[in-house]
C-alpha positions as CSV (number, residue, x, y, z in Angstrom):
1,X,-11.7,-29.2,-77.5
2,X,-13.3,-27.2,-80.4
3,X,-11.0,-25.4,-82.7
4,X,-11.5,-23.4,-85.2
5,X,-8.8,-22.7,-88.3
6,X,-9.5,-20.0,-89.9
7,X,-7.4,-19.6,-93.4
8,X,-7.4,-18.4,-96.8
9,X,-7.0,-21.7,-98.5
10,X,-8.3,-25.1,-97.8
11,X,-5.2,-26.2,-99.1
12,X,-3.2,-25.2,-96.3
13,X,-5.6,-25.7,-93.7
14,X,-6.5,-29.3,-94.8
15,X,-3.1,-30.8,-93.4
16,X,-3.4,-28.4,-89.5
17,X,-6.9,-29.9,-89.3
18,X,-6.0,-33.2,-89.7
19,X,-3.5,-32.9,-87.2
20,X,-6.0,-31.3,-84.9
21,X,-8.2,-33.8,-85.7
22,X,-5.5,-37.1,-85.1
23,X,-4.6,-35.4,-81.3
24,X,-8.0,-36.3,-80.5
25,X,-10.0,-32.6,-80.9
26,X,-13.0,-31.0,-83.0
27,X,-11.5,-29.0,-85.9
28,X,-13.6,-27.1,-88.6
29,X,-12.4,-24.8,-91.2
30,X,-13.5,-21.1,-92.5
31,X,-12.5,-19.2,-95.3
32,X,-13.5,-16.0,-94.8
33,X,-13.6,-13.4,-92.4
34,X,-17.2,-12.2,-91.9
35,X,-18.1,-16.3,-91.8
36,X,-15.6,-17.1,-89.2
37,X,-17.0,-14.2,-87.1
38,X,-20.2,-15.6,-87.3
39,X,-19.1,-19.0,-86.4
40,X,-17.5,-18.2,-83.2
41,X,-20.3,-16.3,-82.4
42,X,-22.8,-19.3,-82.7
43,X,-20.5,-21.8,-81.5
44,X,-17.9,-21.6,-78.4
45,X,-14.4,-22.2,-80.1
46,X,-11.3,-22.8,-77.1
47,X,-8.9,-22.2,-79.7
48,X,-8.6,-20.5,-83.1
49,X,-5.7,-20.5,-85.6
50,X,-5.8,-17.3,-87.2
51,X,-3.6,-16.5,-90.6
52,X,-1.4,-13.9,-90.3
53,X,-2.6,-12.4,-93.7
54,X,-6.1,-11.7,-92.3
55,X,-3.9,-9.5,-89.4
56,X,-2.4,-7.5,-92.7
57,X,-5.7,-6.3,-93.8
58,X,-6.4,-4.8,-90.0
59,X,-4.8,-5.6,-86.4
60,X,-8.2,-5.1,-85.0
61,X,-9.5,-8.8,-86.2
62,X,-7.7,-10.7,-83.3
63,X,-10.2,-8.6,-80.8
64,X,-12.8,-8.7,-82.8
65,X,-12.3,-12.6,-82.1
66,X,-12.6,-12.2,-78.7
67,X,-15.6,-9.8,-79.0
68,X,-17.5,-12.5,-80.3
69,X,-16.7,-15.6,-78.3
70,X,-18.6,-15.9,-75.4
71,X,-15.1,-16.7,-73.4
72,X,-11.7,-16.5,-73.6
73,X,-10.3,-17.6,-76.8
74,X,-6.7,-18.7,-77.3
75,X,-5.4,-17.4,-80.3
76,X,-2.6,-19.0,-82.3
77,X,-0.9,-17.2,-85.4
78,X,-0.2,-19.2,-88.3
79,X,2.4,-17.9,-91.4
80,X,3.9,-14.9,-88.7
81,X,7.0,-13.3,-89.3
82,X,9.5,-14.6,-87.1
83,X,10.8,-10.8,-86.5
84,X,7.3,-10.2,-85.7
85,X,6.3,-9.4,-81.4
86,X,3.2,-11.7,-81.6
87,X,2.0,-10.4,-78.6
88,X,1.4,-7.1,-79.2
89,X,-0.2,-8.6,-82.2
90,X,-2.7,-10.0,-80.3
91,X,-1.7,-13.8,-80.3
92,X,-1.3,-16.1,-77.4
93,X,1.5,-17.6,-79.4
94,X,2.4,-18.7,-83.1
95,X,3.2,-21.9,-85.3
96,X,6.1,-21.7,-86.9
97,X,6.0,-25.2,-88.2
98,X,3.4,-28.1,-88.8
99,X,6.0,-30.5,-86.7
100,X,5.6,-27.8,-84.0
101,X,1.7,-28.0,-83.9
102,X,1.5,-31.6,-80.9
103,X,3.2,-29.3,-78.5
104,X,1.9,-25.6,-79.3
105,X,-1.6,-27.6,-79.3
106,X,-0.5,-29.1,-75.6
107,X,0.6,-26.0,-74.3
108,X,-2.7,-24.3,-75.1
109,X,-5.3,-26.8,-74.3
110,X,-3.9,-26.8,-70.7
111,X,-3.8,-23.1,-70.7
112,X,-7.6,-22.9,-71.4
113,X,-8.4,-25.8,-69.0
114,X,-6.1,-23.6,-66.7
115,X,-8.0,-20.5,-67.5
116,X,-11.4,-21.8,-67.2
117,X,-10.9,-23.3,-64.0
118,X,-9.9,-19.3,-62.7
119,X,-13.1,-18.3,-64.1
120,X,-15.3,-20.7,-62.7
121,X,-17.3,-18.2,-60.3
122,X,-19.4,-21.7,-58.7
123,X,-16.4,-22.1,-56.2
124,X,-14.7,-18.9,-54.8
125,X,-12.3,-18.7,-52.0
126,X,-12.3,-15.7,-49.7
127,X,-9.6,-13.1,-49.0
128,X,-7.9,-13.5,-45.9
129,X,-4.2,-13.0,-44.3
130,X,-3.1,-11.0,-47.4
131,X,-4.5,-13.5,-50.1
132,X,-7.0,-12.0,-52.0
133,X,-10.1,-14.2,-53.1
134,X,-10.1,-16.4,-56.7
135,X,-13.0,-14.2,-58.1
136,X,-10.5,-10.9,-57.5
137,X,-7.3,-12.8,-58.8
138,X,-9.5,-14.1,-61.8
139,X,-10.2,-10.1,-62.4
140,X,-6.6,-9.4,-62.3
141,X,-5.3,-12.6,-64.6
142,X,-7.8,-10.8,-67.3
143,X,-6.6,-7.5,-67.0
144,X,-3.1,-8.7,-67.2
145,X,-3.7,-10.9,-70.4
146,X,-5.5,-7.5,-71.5
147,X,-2.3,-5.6,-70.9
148,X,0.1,-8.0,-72.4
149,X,-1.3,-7.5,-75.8
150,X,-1.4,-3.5,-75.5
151,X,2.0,-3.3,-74.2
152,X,3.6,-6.3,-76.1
153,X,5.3,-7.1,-72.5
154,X,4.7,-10.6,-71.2
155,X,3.8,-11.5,-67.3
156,X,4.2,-14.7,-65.2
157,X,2.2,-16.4,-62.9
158,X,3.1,-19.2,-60.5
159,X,1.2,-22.0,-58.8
160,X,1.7,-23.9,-55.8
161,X,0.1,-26.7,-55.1
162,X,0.2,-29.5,-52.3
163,X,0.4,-32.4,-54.6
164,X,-0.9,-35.3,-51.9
165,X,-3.6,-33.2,-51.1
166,X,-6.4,-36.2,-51.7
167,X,-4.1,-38.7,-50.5
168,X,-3.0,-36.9,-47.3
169,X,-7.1,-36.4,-46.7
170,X,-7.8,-40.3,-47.5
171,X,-5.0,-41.3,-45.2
172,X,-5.1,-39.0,-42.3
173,X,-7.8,-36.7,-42.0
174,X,-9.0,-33.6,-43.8
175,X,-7.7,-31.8,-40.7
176,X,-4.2,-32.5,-41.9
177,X,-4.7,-31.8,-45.4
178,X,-6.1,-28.4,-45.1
179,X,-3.5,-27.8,-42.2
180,X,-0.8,-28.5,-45.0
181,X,-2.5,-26.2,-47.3
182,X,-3.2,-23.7,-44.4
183,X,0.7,-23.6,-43.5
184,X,1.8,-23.1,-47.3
185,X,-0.7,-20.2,-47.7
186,X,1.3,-18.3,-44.5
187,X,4.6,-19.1,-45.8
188,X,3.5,-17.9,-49.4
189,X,1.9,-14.5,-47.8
190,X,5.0,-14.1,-45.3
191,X,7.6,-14.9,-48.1
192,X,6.1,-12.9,-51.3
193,X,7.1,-9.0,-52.0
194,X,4.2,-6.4,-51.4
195,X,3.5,-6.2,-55.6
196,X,3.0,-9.6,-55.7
197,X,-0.4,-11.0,-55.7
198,X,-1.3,-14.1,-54.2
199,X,-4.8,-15.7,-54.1
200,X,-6.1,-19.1,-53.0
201,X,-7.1,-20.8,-56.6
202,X,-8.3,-24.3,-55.7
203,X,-8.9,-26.5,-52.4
204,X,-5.2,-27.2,-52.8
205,X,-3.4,-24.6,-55.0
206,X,-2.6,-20.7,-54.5
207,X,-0.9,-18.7,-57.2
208,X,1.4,-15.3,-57.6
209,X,0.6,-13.2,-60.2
210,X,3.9,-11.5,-61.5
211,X,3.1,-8.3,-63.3
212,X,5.5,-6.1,-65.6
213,X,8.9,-7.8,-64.6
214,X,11.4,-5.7,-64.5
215,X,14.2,-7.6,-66.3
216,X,13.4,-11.4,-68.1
217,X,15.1,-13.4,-65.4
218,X,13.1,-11.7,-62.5
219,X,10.6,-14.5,-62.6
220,X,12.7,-17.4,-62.5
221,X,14.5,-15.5,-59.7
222,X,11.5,-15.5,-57.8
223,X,10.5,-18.7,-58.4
224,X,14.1,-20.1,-56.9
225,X,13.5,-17.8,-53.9
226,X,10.4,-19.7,-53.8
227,X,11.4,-22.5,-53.7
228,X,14.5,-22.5,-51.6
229,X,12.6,-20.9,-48.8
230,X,9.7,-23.4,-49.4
231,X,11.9,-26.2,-49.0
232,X,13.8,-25.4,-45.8
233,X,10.5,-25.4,-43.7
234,X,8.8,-28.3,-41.9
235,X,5.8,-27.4,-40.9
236,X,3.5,-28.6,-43.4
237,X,2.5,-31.6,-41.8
238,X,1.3,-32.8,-38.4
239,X,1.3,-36.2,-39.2
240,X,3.0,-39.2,-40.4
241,X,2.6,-38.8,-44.2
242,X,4.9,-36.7,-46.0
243,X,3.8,-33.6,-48.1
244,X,4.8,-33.0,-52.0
245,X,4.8,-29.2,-53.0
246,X,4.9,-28.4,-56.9
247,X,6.1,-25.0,-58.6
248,X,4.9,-24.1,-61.7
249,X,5.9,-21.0,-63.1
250,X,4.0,-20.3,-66.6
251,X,4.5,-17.7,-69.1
252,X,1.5,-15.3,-70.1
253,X,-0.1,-14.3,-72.7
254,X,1.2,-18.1,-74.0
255,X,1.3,-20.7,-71.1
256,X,4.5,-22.0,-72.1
257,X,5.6,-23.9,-69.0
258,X,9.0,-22.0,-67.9
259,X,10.0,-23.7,-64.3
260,X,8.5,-26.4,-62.8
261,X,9.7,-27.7,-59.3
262,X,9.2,-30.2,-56.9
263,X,9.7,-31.0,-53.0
264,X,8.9,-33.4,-50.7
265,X,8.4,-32.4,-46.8
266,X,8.8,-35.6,-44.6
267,X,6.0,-36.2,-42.3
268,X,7.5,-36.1,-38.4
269,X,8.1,-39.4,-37.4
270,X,9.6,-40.4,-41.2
């Protein structure tokens, strides 16, 4: 991925770079403000670390970041104060420490792969049976992230996804592969609360968007009702293969990874 640091030294941002550059991605450095503006308007940046002294001469810098990039652009604040709400300063999330950099990197390259596959308009999926369609969940996920950083409240949003799709496809038929996906989609719809929103986000993935939690744990409550109710049915499959269901419950603006399950639905004559 393309990343761009944008610092106040070279000094400081010679040893994140190299880092950057050692994990395998496309790092460049600017200095100044009006030049990093012009940057990311010539060139599509997935990531940016962003100082937090720029953020002292005017909060407004982070969005006119995103202004300028032709996409989303994940934001990561570098030198924040740790009593500081980074999201209602406008970051995704912050580095605290160099050693920390592997795993905030991680965490954000899969969020934008994540968040680019939503906004792929070249495959939608309809709405239908109380799932709304990709494109409209896709509207939604934005707003949300929009909301996150005026409110400095986070949001969730869970995936399901039948694992063995391909495999399940390749060694019975596609019949029984979308009939697996078909039977999770009713069970998500029938199981959900009316606020939550649930859309069909790949051939073999929906997701729940969780907006303004009540309490912190809400979530993760969910997410075990989830997957307790999930688990006790057996319908998924018509056929001999089993079927593997995975839970991922992520945190937004950031991505951090909160819950992850797994479950594995026996075919009928296993």
């Amino acid at each position: 991925m393309k990343i761009l640091v944008l610092d106040k030294t070279q000094t400081h941002a010679d040893p994140i770079c190299q880092n950057i550059d050692l994990l395998g991605h496309s790092s460049k450095v600017v200095l100044g403000w009006e030049d990093a503006i012009k940057t990311i308007k010539k060139t599509e940046y997935s990531i940016v670390f962003l100082d937090y002294s720029f953020l002292q001469e005017g909060r407004h810098h982070i969005s006119d970041i995103r202004r300028a990039s032709r996409g989303y652009i994940y934001v990561i604040g570098m030198n924040v104060d740790v009593d500081e709400n980074d999201i209602e300063l406008g970051f995704n999330t912050t580095l605290l420490t160099l050693e920390a950099l592997r795993e905030t990197l991680y965490m954000a390259s899969l969020f934008v792969l994540r968040f680019n596959q939503l906004g792929n308009n070249e495959e939608d999926f309809p709405s239908a049976g109380g799932v709304v369609s990709k494109s409209a969940f896709n509207q939604l996920f934005l707003s949300t992230m929009d909301c996150t950083r005026r409110d400095g409240k986070g949001a969730y949003v869970l995936f399901f996804s039948v694992e063995n799709y391909k495999n399940i496809m390749v060694e019975e038929s596609e019949y029984s592969a979308r009939h697996a996906t078909a039977r999770l989609a009713y069970h998500l719809s029938q199981t959900r609360r009316q606020s939550d929103i649930l859309a069909q986000t790949g051939d073999n993935e929906y997701a729940i968007l969780f907006l303004r939690p009540e309490y912190e744990k809400e979530p993760i409550e969910a997410t075990n009702r989830f997957v307790k109710t999930l688990s006790d049915i057996k319908d998924y499959t018509t056929g001999l293969i089993s079927v593997d269901i995975a839970l991922n419950l992520y945190a937004l603006p950031s991505g951090h990874l909160h819950t992850e399950y797994s479950f594995t639905v026996q075919g009928i004559a296993a």
